[in-house]
GUBA-735521 format. One record per residue (C-alpha): z, y, x; residue number from 1; residue in one letter. Coordinates in steps of 0.25 Angstrom, whole numbers, plus 2048, in hexadecimal, padded with zeros to 3 digits. Layout:
BEGIN
> w	v	u	num	residuo
> Z	Y	X	NUM	A .
...
//
This chain:
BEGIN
> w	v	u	num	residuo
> 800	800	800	1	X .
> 7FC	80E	804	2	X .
> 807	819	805	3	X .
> 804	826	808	4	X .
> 80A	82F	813	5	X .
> 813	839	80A	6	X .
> 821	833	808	7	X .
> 821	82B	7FE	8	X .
> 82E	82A	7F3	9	X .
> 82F	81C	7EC	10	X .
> 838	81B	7E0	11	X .
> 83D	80C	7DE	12	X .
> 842	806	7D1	13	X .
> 84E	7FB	7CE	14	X .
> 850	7F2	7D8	15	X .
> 85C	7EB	7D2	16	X .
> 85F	7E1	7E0	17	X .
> 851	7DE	7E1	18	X .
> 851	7DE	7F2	19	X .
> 845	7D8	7F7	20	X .
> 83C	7DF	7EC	21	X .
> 840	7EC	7F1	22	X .
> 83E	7E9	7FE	23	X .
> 832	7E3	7FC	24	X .
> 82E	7F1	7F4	25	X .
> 834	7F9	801	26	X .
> 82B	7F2	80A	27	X .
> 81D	7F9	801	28	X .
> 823	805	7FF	29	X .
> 821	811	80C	30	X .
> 82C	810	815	31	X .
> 82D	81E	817	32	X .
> 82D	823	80A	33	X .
> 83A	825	800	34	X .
> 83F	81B	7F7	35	X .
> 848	81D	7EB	36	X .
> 84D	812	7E2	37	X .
> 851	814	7D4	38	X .
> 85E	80D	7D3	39	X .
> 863	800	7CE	40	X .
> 861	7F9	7DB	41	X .
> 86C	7EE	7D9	42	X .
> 86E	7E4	7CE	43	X .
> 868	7DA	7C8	44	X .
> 862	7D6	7D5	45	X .
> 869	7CD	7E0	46	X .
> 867	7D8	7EB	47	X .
> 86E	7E5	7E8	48	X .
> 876	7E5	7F3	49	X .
> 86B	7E5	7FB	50	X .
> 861	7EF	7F4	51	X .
> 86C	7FA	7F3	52	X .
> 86D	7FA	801	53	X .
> 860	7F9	804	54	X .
> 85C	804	7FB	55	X .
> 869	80E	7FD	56	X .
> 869	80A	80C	57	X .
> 859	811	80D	58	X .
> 855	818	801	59	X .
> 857	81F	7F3	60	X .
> 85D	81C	7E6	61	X .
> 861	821	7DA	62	X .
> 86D	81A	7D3	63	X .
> 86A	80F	7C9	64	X .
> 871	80A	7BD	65	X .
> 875	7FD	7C3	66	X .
> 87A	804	7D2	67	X .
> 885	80C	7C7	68	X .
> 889	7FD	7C0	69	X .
> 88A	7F8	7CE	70	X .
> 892	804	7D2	71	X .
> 89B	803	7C4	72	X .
> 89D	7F5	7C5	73	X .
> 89B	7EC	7D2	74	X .
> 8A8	7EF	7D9	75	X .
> 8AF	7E9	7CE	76	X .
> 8A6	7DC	7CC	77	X .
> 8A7	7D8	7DC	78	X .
> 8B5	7E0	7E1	79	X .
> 8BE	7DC	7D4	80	X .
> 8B6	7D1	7CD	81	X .
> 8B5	7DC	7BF	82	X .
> 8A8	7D8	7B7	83	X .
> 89F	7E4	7B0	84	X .
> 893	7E1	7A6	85	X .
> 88C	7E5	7B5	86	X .
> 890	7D9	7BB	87	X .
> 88F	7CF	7B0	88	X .
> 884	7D3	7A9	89	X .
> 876	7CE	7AF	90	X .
> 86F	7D9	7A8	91	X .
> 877	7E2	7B2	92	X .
> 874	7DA	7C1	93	X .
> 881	7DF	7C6	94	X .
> 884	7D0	7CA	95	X .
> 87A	7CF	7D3	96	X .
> 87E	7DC	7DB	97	X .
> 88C	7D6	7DB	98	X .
> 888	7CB	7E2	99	X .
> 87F	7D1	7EB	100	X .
> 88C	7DB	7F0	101	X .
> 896	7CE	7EF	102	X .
> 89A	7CE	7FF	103	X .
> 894	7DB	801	104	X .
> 89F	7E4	7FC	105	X .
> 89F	7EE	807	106	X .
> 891	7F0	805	107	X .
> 893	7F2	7F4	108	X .
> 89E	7FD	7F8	109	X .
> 893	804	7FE	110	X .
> 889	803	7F4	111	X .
> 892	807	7EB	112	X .
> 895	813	7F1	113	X .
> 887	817	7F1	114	X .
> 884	816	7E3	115	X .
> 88C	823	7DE	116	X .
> 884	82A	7E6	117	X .
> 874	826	7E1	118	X .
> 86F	831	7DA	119	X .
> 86D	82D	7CB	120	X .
> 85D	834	7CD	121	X .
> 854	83A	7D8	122	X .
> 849	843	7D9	123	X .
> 83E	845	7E0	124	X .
> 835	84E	7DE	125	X .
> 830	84D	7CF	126	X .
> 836	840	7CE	127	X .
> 844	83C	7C7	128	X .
> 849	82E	7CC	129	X .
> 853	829	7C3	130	X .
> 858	81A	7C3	131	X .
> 857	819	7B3	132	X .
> 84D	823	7AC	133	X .
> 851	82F	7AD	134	X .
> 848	83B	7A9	135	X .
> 850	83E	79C	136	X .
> 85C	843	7A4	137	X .
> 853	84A	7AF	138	X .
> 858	859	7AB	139	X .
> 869	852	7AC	140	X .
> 866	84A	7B7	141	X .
> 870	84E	7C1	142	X .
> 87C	84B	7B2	143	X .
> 876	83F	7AD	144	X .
> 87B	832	7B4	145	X .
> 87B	824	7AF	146	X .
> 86F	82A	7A5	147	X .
> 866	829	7B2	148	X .
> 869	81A	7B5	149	X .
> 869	815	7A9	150	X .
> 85E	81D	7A0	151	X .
> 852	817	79A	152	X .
> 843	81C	796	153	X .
> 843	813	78A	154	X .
> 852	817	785	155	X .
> 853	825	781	156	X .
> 863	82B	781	157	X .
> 869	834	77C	158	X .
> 869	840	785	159	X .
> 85A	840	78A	160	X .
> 855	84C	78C	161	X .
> 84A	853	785	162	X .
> 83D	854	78B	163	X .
> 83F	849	798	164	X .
> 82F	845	795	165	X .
> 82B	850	79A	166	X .
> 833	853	7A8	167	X .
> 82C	856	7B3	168	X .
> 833	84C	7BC	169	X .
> 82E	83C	7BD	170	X .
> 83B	831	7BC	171	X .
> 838	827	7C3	172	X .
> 843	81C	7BD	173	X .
> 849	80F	7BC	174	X .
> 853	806	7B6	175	X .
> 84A	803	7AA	176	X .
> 83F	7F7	7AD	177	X .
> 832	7F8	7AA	178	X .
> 827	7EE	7AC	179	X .
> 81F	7F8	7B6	180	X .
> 823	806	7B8	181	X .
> 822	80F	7AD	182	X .
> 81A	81B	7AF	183	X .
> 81E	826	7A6	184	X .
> 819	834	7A6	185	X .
> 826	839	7AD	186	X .
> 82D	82D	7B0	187	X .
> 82A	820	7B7	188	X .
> 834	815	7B4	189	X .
> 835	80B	7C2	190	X .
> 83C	7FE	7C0	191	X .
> 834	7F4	7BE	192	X .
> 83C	7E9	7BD	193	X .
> 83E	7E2	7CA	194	X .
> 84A	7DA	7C7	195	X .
> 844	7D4	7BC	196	X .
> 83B	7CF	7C2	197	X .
> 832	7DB	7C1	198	X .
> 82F	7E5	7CD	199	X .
> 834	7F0	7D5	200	X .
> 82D	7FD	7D5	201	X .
> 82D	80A	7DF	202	X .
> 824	815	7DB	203	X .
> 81F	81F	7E5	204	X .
> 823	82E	7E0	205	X .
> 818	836	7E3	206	X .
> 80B	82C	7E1	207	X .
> 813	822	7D5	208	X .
> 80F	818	7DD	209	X .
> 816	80A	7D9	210	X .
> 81A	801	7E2	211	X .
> 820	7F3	7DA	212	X .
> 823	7E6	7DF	213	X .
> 827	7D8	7D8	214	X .
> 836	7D3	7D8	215	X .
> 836	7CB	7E5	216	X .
> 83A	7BD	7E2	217	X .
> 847	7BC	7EC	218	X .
> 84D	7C9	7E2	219	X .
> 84B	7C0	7D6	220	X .
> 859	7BF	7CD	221	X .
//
């Protein structure tokens, strides 16, 4: 693939502990440019230890929905034993990411001190990168909080403001899976699935270029 030589900035979506699929996307994308990821690297996925640091250790992301259950919830599931609906519930993939931090608690205490400080958005340029979708609250986006983890194009709240169709800005967003990425006219929603057998998707900022990649087997639940 060619890239060309301006610095290029790659937005990647839900990688829920999917390790060898996001280093297998790394190795396509330019080693040079910036890489930002839009949250929920753990859960779900046998790998989350490994991922956050991989990711927090070399690059950019907003916080996701499941980094704040992990934040809220792990250190009593692996230090006192103290289930949560996180930790029982599949749906949630809070096991897994207990089990991939069981003997590695030094390395948890670290992690966890770095998840209060992931900003809940980033922008860059004309583009808002939110983990859930997050144009609605673009003009409160420095008040709102679990709004922008948790928010969904196809579940309008209470509390949306007027007019979001037609903000100048662009949301580049996750947490919601979609079958490819959806392209909407100030908005393009980026998981694609990966954990579920679906795939993992970067898109470059200023061509929209997509790069997506299958789940690779060895990440397979």
């Amino acid at each position: 693939m060619h890239f060309g030589t301006k610095m290029e900035i790659w937005v990647i979506g839900d990688v829920h502990g999917s390790l060898f699929t996001l280093e297998r996307l790394l190795q396509r994308l330019p080693s040079q440019g910036r890489i930002i990821f839009l949250g929920d690297l753990v859960d779900k996925g046998r790998y989350s230890r490994e991922v956050f640091e991989l990711v927090t250790d070399s690059y950019e992301t907003v916080m996701g929905n499941h980094e704040y259950l992990m934040f809220n919830y792990i250190r009593d599931a692996l230090f006192r034993g103290e289930e949560s609906v996180w930790s029982t519930d599949p749906r949630y993939g809070g096991r897994e990411t207990i089990d991939s931090y069981r003997g590695h608690e030094e390395t948890l205490l670290r992690h966890l001190e770095l998840i209060p400080t992931l900003p809940k958005y980033l922008e860059v340029g004309e583009f808002y990168l939110t983990h859930g979708f997050g144009l609605p609250y673009y003009r409160r986006r420095r008040e709102v909080g679990i709004e922008l983890l948790t928010n969904r194009l196809e579940e309008p709240r209470e509390g949306w403001e007027e007019g979001w169709e037609s903000y100048s800005v662009t949301n580049i967003f996750g947490h919601t899976v979609y079958p490819e990425p959806l392209w909407g006219p100030n908005y393009i929603g980026i998981d694609t699935g990966c954990i579920y057998g679906g795939r993992l998707t970067a898109i470059e900022l200023g061509s929209r270029r997509i790069v997506s990649l299958p789940l690779d087997g060895r990440d397979r639940r």
